[in-house]
C-alpha positions as CSV (number, residue, x, y, z in Angstrom):
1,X,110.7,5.6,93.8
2,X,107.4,6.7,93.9
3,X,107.4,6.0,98.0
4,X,110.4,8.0,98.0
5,X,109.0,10.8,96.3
6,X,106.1,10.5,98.5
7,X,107.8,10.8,101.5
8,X,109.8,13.7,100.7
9,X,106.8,15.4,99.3
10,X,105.1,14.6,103.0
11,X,108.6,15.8,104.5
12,X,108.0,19.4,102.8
13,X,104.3,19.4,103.7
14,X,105.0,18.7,107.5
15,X,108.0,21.6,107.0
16,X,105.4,24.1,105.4
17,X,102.6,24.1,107.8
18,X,104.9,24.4,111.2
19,X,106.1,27.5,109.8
20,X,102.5,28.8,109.4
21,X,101.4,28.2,112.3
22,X,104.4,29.7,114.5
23,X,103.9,33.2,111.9
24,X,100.0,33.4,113.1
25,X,100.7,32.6,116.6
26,X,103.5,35.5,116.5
27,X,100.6,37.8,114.7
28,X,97.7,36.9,117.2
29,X,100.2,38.1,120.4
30,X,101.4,41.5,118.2
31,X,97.2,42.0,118.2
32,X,96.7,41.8,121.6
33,X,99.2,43.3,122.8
34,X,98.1,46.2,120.4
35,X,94.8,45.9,121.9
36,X,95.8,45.9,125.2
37,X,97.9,49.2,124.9
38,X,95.3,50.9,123.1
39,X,92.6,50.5,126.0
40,X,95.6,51.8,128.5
41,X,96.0,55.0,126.6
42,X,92.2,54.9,126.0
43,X,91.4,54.8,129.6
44,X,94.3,57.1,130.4
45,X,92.7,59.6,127.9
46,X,89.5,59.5,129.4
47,X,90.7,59.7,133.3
48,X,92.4,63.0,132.3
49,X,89.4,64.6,130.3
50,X,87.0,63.5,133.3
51,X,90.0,65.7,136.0
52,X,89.8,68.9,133.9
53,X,85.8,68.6,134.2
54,X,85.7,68.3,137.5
55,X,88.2,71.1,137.7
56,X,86.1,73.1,135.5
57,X,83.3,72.2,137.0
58,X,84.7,73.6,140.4
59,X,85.8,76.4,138.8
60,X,82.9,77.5,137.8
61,X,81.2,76.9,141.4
62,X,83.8,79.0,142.9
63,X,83.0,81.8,140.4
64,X,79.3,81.8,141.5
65,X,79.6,81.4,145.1
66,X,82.3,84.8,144.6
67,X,79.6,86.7,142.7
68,X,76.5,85.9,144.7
69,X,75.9,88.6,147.4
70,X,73.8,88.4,150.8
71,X,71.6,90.9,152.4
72,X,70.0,94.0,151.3
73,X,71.0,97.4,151.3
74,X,68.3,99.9,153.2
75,X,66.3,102.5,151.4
76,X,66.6,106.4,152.4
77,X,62.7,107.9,151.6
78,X,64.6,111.2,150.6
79,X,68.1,112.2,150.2
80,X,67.1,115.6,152.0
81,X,64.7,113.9,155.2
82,X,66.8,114.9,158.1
83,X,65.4,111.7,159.4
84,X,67.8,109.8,157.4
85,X,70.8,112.1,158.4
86,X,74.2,111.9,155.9
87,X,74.5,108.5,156.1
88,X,72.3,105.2,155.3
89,X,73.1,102.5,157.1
90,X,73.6,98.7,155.3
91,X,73.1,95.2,157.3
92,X,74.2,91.7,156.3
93,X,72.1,89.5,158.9
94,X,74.5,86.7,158.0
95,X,78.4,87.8,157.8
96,X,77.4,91.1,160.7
97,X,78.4,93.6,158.2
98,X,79.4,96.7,160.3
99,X,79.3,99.6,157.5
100,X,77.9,103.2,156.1
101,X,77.4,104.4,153.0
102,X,77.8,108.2,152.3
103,X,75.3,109.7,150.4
104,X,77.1,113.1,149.3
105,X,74.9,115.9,147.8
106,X,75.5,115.5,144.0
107,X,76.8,111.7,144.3
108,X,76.2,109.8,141.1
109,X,77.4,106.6,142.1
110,X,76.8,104.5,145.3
111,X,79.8,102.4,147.2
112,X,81.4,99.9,145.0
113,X,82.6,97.7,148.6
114,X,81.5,97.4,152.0
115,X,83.7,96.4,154.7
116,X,82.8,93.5,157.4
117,X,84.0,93.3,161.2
118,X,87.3,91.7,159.9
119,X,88.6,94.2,157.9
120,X,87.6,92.4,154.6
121,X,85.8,94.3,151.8
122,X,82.8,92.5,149.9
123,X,81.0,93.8,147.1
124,X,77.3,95.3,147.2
125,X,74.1,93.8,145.1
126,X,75.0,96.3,142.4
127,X,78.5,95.4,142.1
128,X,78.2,92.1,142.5
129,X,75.5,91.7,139.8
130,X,77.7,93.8,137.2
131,X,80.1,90.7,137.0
132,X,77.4,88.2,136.7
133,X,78.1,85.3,134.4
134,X,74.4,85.4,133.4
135,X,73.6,89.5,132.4
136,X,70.1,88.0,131.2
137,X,69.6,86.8,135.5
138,X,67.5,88.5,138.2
139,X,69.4,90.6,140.1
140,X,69.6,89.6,143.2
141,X,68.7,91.2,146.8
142,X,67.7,94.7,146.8
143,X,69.7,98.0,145.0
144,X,70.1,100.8,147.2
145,X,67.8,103.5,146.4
146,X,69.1,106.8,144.8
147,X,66.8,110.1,145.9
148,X,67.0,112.7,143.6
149,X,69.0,115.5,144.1
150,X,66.7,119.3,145.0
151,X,67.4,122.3,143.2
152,X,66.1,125.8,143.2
153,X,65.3,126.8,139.9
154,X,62.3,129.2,140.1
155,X,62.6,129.6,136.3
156,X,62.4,125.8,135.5
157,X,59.5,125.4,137.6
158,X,57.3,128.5,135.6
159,X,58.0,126.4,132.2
160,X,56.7,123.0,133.9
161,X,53.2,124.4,133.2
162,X,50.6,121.7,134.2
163,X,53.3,119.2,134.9
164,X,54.7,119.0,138.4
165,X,58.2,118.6,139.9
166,X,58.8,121.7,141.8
167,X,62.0,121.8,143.0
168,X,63.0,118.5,140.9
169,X,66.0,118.7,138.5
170,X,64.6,119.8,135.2
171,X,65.0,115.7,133.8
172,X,62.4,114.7,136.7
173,X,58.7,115.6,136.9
174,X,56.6,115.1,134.1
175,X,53.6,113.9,135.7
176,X,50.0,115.6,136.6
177,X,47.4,115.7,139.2
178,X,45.7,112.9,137.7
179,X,46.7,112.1,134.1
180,X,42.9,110.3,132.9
181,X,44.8,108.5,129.5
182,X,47.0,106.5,131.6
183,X,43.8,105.3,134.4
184,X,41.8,101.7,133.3
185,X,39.9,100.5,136.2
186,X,38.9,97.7,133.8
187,X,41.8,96.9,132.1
188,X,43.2,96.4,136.0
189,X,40.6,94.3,137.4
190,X,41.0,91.9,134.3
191,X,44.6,91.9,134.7
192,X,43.4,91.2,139.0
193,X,40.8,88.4,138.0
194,X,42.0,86.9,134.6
195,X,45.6,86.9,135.3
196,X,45.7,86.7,138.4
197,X,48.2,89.4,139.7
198,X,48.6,89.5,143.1
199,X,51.5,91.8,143.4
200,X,52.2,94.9,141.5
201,X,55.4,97.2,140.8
202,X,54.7,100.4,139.0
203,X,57.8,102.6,137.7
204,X,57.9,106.0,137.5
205,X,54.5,106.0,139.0
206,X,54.1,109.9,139.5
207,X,51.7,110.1,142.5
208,X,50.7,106.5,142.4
209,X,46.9,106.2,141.0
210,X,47.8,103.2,139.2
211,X,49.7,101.4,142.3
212,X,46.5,102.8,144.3
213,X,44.1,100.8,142.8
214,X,45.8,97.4,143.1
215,X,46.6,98.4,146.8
216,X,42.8,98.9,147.4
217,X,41.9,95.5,146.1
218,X,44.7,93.8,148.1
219,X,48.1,93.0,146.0
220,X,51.2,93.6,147.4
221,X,52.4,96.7,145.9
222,X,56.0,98.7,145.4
223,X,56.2,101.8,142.9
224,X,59.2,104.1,142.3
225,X,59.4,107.7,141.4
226,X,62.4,110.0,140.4
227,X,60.3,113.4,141.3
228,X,60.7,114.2,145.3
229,X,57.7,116.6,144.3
230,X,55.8,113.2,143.4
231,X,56.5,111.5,146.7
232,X,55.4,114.0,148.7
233,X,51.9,114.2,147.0
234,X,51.8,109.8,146.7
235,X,48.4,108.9,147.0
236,X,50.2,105.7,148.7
237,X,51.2,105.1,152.7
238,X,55.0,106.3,152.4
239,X,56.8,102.4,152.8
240,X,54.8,101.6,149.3
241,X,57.2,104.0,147.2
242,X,60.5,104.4,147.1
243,X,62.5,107.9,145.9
244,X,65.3,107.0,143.3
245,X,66.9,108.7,140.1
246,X,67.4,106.5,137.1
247,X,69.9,108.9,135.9
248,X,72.1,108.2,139.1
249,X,71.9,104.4,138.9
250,X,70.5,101.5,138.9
251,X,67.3,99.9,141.1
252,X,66.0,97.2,142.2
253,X,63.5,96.2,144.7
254,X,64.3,93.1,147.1
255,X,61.4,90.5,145.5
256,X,59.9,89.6,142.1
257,X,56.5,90.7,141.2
258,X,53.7,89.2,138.9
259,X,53.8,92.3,136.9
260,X,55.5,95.7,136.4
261,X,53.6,98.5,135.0
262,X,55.2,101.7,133.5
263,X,52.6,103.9,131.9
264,X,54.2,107.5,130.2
265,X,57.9,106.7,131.7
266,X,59.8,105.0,129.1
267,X,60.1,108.6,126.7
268,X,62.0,110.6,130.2
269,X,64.9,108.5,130.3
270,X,67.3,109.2,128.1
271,X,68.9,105.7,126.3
272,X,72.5,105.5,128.3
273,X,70.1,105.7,131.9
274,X,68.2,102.2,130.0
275,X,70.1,99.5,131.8
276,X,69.1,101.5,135.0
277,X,65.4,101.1,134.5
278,X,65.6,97.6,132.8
279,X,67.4,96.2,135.9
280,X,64.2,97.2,137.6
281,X,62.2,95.3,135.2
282,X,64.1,92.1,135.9
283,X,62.3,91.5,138.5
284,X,58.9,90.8,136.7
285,X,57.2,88.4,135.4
286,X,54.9,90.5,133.0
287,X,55.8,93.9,132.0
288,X,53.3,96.6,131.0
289,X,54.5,99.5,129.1
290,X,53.7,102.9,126.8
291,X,55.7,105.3,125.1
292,X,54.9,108.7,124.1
293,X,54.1,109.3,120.6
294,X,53.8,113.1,120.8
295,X,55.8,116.1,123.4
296,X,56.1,116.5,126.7
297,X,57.9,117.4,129.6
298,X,61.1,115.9,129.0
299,X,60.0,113.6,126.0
300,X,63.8,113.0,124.9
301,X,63.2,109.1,123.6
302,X,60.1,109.4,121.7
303,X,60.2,106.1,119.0
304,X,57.3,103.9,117.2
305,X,56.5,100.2,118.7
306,X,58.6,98.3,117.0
307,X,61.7,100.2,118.0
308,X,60.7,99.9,122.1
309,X,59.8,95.5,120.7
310,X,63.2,95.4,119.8
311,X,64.9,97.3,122.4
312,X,63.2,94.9,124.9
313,X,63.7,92.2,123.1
314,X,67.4,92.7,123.1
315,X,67.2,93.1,127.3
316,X,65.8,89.3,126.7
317,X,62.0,90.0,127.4
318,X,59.5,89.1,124.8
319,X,57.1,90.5,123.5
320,X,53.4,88.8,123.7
321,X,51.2,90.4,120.9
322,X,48.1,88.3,122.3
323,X,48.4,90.0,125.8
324,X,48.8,93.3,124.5
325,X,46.4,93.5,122.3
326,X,43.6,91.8,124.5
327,X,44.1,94.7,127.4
328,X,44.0,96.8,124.9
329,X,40.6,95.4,123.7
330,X,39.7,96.0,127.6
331,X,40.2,99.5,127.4
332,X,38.5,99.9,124.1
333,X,35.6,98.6,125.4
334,X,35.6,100.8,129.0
335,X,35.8,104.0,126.7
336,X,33.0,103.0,124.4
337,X,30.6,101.9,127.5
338,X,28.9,104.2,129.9
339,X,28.5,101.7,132.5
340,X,31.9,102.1,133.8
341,X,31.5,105.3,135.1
342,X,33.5,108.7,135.6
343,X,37.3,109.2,137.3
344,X,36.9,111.3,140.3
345,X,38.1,114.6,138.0
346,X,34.6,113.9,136.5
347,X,36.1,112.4,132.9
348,X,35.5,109.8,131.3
349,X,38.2,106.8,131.7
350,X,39.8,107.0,128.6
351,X,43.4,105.6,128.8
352,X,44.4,106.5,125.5
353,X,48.3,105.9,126.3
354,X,47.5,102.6,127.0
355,X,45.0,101.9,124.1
356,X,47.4,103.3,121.6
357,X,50.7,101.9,122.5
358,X,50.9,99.7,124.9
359,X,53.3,97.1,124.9
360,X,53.5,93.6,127.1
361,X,56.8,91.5,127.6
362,X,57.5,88.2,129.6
363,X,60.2,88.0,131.3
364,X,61.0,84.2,130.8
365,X,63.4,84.3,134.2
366,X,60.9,85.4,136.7
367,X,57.7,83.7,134.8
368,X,59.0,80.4,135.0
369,X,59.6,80.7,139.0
370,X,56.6,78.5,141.3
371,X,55.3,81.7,142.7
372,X,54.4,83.3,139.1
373,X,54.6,80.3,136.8
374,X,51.3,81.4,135.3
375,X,52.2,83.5,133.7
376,X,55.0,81.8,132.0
377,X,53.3,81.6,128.3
């Protein structure tokens, strides 16, 4: 009996572990074939998401390549200058643009399109730039310039007193024979030897003393004036300034520059022209500026420091207390020392708008290029 028992006992053993055996086997195929379909979908998955950035990616190129212009736009010297008759003409050395922009008398806005040699209309720098996918990004080419617009307004011109702009629209003008608070001959050869500026854009530089005096010791310099009356008395050869009206539009000039400076200018524009002027500064890698703390001709944005820091600041420039204050250290020093000598009105140099409230941005875009990545702090 007990073999018996034995046997069957053995007999349900050998039953019991078949059946285990066959249930994991089942199990171990259920897990790869889980496996197997998860890496499918996984690799599906990850096929699609790499399509739609590629497609993106494309996209995006195809955005770009729509908004970036060619060629330059030329520069009238005066809206009036027979020389230039009614219309300026615009070339595009590589599509053989074929076009002419009407500049009407009172015109506030320049052409939008230009049209090519097929029949196809393409927009200008200006346009093209207003739909730019980086608002912070230097603007590219050259703006077309904007002249201002003469009057004849005998009264306007008695109230201008000391400041000039005869026969300027009554927002233009502003500036004097030689205005001695804005003029640092050492602040400027610091800025020359220390920082190593070799090519200088002034705005709203009035007759051009300041853009003079980086001409003379060789920079490549560009300044702009609103006031006709200004051009016509520039202390500079006539292709070193260009005529344009802020209030008209915005300008540009065709390269970057180690430094903009813009002495007594920032307190005639008024706020809704700012994205005029500050399109200009884009195209700096240091930016020099004052503001007016008292009247004038035309003061009409006349705000402390810290209101100018954080206009600026919101344009994306920013603001370098060490530079500032170290040029204005430089002047300090030329006003408390004889050895410097007299301006040629026989005053001493003085440059009490830049002493007082002068204000120095970087302009992180333009710094960081090769050509002016020195002065990329």
């Amino acid at each position: 009996m007990p073999k018996v028992s034995t046997s069957i006992s053995s007999g349900k053993g050998g039953v019991g572990t078949s059946s285990s055996s066959s249930s994991c086997t089942f199990s171990i195929w259920v897990l790869v074939l889980t496996n197997l379909l998860v890496l499918q979908f996984t690799s599906l998955y990850w096929s699609t998401r790499q399509d739609e950035s590629e497609g993106h990616v494309q996209h995006l190129r195809k955005l770009i390549l729509e908004t970036t212009p060619t060629g330059t736009a030329m520069t009238p010297t005066s809206i009036n200058d027979p020389s230039n008759s009614d219309k300026v003409p615009t070339t595009d050395a590589a599509s053989s643009l074929s076009t002419t922009a009407t500049l009407e008398q009172g015109a506030t806005t320049i052409p939008e399109t230009t049209t090519t040699t097929s029949g196809k209309t393409k927009p200008t720098p200006t346009e093209a730039w207003k739909y730019s996918l980086n608002p912070l990004s230097i603007p590219p080419g050259q703006a077309q310039a904007l002249p201002s617009i003469r009057v004849q307004d005998s009264q306007v011109d008695k109230t201008r007193s000391i400041y000039g702009g005869e026969g300027d629209k009554p927002h233009l003008g502003g500036f004097t024979d030689i205005d001695i608070h804005g003029v640092s001959p050492l602040a400027w050869t610091k800025m020359i030897k220390e920082y190593g500026v070799r090519s200088f854009l002034d705005v709203g530089c009035g007759r051009g003393i300041s853009t003079r005096f980086f001409y003379e010791h060789g920079a490549d310099v560009l300044c702009v004036e609103g006031s006709h009356d200004a051009v016509k008395k520039t202390f500079l050869p006539f292709d070193r300034i260009v005529e344009h009206d802020y209030s008209r539009g915005p300008w540009w000039p065709e390269k970057t520059y180690d430094m903009a400076w813009s002495v007594e200018f920032l307190e005639h524009v008024s706020r809704q022209y700012h994205f005029n002027y500050i399109s200009t500064f884009r195209k700096a890698a240091l930016i020099f500026v004052t503001s007016s703390r008292w009247g004038g001709w035309h003061h009409v944005e006349v705000h402390p420091d810290d209101w100018w820091i954080r206009k600026f600041e919101s344009y994306g420039f920013r603001y370098d207390a060490n530079i500032t204050n170290e040029v204005k250290g430089w002047v300090v020093e030329e006003q408390q020392k004889s050895e410097y000598g007299n301006a040629p009105n026989g005053k001493k140099y003085a440059a009490v708008h830049v002493a007082s409230s002068l204000k120095v941005f970087v302009n992180p875009v333009v710094a960081a290029l090769p050509e002016h990545v020195r002065f990329e702090q």
